[in-house]
N, C-alpha and C positions, 0 to 999 in steps of 0.2 A: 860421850856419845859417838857411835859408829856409824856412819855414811861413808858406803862404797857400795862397788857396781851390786852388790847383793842386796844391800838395803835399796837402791834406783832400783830394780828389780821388782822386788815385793810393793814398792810402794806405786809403779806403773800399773802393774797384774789387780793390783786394789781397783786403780783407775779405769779400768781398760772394762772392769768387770762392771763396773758402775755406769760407765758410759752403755757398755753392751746391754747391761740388763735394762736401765730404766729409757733411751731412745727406742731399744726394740718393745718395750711396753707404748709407749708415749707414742708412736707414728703407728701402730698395730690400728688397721682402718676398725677392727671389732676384737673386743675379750669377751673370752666366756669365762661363766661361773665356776662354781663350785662341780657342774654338772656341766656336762653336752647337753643341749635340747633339740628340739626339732627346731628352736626358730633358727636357730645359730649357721644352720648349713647355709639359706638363703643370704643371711648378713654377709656372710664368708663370701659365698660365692661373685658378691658385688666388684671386689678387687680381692680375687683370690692371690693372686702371686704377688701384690703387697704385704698381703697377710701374709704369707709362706716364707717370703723374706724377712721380714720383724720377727716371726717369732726364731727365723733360724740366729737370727742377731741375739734375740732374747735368750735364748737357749745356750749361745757359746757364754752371752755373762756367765753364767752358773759354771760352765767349763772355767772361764778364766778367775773366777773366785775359788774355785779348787785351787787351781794353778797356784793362787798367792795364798791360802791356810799353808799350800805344804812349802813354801818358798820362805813364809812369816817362820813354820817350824823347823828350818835349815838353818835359820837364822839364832834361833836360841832354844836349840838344842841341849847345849851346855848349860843354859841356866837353869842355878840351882831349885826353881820354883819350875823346872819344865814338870814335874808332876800333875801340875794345871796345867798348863800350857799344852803339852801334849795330846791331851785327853778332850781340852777342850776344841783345840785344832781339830783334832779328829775328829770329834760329833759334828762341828762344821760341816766339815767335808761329808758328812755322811749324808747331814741331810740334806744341803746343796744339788749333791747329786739324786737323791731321791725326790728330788723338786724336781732338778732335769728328767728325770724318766716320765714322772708325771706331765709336766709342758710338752716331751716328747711325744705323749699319747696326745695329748689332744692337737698337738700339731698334725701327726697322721690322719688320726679319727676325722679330724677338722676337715682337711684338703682332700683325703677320701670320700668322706661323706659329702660334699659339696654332686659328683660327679654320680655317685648312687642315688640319693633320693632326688636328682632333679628332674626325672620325667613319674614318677608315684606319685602314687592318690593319696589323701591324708591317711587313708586308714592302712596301704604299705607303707607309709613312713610309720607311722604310730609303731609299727608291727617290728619294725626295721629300729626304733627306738627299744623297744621292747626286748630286742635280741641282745642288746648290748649293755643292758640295767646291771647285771652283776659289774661288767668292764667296768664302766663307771663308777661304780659303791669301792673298787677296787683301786682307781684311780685317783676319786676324793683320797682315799684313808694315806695314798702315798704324800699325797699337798699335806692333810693334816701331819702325818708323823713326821715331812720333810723338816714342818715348822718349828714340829715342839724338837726334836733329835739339834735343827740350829740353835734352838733357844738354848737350851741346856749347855752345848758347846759353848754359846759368846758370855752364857754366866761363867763357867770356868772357865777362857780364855781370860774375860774382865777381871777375874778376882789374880788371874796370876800376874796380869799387869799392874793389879794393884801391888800386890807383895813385890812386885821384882822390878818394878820403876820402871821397867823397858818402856815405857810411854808414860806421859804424861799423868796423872792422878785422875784427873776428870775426865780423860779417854778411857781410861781401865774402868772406872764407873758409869761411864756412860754406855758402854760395852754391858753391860751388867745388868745396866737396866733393861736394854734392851730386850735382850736377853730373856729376862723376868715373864716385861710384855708380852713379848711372843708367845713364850710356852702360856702365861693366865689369860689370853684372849683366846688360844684353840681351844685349852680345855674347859673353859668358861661356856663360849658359845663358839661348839664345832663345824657350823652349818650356814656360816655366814659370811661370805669372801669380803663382802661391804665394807665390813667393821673393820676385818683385817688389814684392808687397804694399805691404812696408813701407816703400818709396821714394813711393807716391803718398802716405800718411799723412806723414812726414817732410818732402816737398812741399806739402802742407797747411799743416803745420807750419809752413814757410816762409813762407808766403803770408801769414798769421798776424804773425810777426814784422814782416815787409818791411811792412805796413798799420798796426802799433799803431807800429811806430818812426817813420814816416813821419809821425802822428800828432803822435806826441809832440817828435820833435825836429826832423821836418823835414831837409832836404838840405842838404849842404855845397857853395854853388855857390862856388870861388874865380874872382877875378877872372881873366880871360885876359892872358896876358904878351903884351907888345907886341914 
């Protein structure tokens, strides 16, 4: 097993991302759905620049969990199972940051809208909700594909773990499951953040594990066969 300043590295960037993403959720004075509504301007605006801070916190997790897929694929590169490993780093990253762009809109939309609809009548907001329907059908579809594009990644991330020991057996299938989860609850029921909930906590969760193991035991790099 390898521990040095590369694996503290990866295994902090896990951490950092965990603590970022799930405290900027967890202090966030209001979340929105699936959707911007009209009630969502008025909650926001109660403690707007709480809000604006939590979600800027929540937003760099998703930077700092890039930061560690591509620090994890620095790290085992060479191995002979990086065929999964690579592939599935990558879809990570992909959709990580297609989460970020989406929390980005509604960060904007969010703290802008706060300062536009507050002196309108319900029927310019309606009108003012109205303008922005496509924005939004556009912004769900980036959360849903962010979701399934990670799931897809942490299945072939977990399966390379499994073949290539780099971690533990029950982290590589845990990874896997996950995984699973993610992508059969979007495409199951697309239109529902509730349900999904408990896949971004559980993801955490992950991130959590993947960072103190990393810590503590470091990666299994076996020598490559000639």
């Amino acid at each position: 097993m390898t521990k040095n300043f590369e694996t503290k590295f990866t295994a902090y960037s896990f951490i950092a991302s965990a603590v970022l993403l799930w405290f900027g959720w967890a202090l966030s004075p209001h979340h929105i759905g699936e959707y911007i509504v009209a009630s969502d301007f008025p909650s926001i605006g109660e403690n707007i620049w709480l809000w604006i801070w939590m979600y800027r916190i929540h937003i760099f997790g998703w930077v700092f969990l890039g930061i560690a897929m591509f620090a994890l694929v620095s790290i085992t590169s060479r191995n002979p199972y990086r065929v999964l490993l690579l592939p599935g780093a990558g879809l990570v990253v992909i959709g990580t940051f297609t989460l970020a762009i989406g929390a980005a809109y509604f960060y904007n939309f969010g703290a802008w809208g706060v300062g536009k609809t507050a002196d309108m009548s319900p029927v310019a907001v309606q009108e003012f909700m109205d303008s922005m329907l496509y924005t939004n059908q556009y912004v769900t579809c980036f959360f849903r594909f962010g979701r399934i594009f990670s799931g897809v990644g942490l299945v072939l991330l977990g399966a390379g773990f499994v073949k290539s020991n780099i971690v533990s057996g029950w982290l590589g299938w845990f990874t896997v499951l996950l995984g699973l989860a993610a992508m059969g609850i979007i495409l199951s029921i697309p239109d529902n953040f509730e349900v999904y909930k408990p896949i971004f906590h559980i993801k955490v969760l992950w991130m959590v594990i993947m960072g103190v193991f990393l810590l503590k035991n470091g990666v299994n790099l076996p020598k490559l066969k000639k």
